[in-house]
N, C-alpha and C positions, 0 to 999 in steps of 0.2 A: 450439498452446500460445501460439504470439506472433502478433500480427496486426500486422498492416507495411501502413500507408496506401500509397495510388500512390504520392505526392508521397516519401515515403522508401523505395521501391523504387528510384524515379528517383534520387533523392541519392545512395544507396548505389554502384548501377550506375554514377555519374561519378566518385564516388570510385573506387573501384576499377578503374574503366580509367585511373587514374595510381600503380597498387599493381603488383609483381612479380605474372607469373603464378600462379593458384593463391591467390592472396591472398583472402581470405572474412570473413564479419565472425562476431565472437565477441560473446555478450550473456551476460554475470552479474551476481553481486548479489557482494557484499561482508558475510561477519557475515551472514547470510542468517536470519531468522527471529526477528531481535532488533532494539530499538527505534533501533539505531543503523545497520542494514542500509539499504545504498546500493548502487544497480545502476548500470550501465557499459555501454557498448558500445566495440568497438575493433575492429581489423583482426586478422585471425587468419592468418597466414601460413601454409603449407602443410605447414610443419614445426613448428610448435605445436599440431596438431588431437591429442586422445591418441584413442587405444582408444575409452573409455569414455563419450567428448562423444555426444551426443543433435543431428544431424543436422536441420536442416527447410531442405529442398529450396525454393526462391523459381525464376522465369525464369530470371534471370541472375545468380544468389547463392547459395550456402547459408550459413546462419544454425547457427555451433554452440552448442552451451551445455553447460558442464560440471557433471556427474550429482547434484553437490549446490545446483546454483542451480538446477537445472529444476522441483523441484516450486510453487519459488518465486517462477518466471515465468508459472504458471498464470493466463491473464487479463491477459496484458502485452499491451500496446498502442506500438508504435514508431509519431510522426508525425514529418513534417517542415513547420513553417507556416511561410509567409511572412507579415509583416506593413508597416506603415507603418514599424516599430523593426528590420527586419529578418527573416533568417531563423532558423527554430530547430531540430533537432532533440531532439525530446523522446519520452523513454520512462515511459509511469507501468502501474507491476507492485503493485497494489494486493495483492498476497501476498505481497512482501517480507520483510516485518516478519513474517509469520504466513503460518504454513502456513494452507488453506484447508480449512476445516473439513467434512464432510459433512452433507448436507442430517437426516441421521439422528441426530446428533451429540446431544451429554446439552446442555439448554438453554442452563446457564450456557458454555459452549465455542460458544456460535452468536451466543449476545450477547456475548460477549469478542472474539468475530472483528470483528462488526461495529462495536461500538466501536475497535476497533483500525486496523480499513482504510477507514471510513468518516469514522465520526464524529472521533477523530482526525486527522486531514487537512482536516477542516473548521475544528478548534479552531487546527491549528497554525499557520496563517494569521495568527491574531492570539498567535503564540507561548504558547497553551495545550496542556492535554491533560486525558486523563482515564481513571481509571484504575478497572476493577471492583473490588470490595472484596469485595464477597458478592451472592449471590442468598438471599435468606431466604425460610425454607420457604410462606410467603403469596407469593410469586413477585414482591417488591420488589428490584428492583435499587439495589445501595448502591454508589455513587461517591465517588471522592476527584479533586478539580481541582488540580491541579497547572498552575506555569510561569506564564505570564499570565493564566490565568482564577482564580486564588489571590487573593480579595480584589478582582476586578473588582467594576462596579457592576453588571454586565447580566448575572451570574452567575444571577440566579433566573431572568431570562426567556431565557436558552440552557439551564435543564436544562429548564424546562417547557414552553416552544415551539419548543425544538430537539431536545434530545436526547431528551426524555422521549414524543413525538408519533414520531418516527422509531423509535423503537424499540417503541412501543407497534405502530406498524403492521404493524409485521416481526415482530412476536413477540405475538399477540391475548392469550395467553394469561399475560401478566404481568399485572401490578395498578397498577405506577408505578412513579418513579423517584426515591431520596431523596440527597441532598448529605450525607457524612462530614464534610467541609470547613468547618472554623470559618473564614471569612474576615475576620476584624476580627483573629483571634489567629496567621492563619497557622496553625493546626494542624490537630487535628481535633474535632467535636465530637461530641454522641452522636445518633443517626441513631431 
């Protein structure tokens, strides 16, 4: 479920030889499946583990997670970098926000996933996003830009050399990508 670089095996392990015995690390999400879900990691003491935590065994750790964050660490990744600014521990659970859809899934739920854990994390960088509206039955995807990309100037070349190419390759079988978004009025316009 979670993959743990050396480099934060190692972290974890020095942590922890300055933790009460028994001390283990705990990783969840917060609001778990929604746009405002935020994941965690902390020390889990020995007498915090419940029943129901989902268990993964490490050398010198286990790693617990409790039963309603786990399907939403599916594909988490713990590192720890050094750099020139310092050290970091970082965890990114690209299923936070959204459960992970299955590869058999009805279309419009495989393109909402990926706009969701992909393309959104791309947008929000520059404090945008973007939001499905509809799939119409010629297999057009209808977006709405919200946040920073609301009225930018390089709105038409992020739906059609970003988002509209990335999603065309993942999905052959759409047709394109059209913008809701009136961005001179802030609303929306007709698609």
């Amino acid at each position: 479920m979670i993959t743990i670089s050396d480099s934060a095996r190692a972290h974890f392990k020095k942590l922890l030889s300055n933790q009460a015995d028994g001390t283990q690390i705990r990783v969840f999400v917060i609001n778990p499946g929604t746009p405002t879900a935020e994941c965690g990691v902390s020390y889990c003491p020995i007498d915090s583990i419940e029943d129901s935590d989902i268990e993964e065994k490490n050398e010198d750790f286990s790693i617990y997670i409790d039963e309603i964050s786990a399907p939403f660490l599916d594909d988490a990744i713990i590192d720890f970098v050094t750099d020139e600014l310092g050290s970091q521990l970082t965890l990114k659970a690209p299923n936070a926000k959204m459960k992970k859809v299955a590869d058999d899934a009805p279309l419009i739920e495989r393109v909402d996933y990926m706009i969701q854990t992909e393309i959104n994390t791309q947008l929000a960088g520059h404090g945008g996003y973007v939001s499905l509206i509809e799939l119409t039955e010629d297999n057009h995807v209808i977006l709405q830009f919200g946040g920073g990309c609301n009225g930018c100037s390089m709105v038409d070349v992020t739906l059609k050399e970003g988002i509209e190419k990335q999603l065309l390759a993942a999905f052959p079988e759409l047709a394109g990508v059209r913008d809701l978004t009136d961005h001179q009025a802030g609303s929306h316009s007709y698609y």
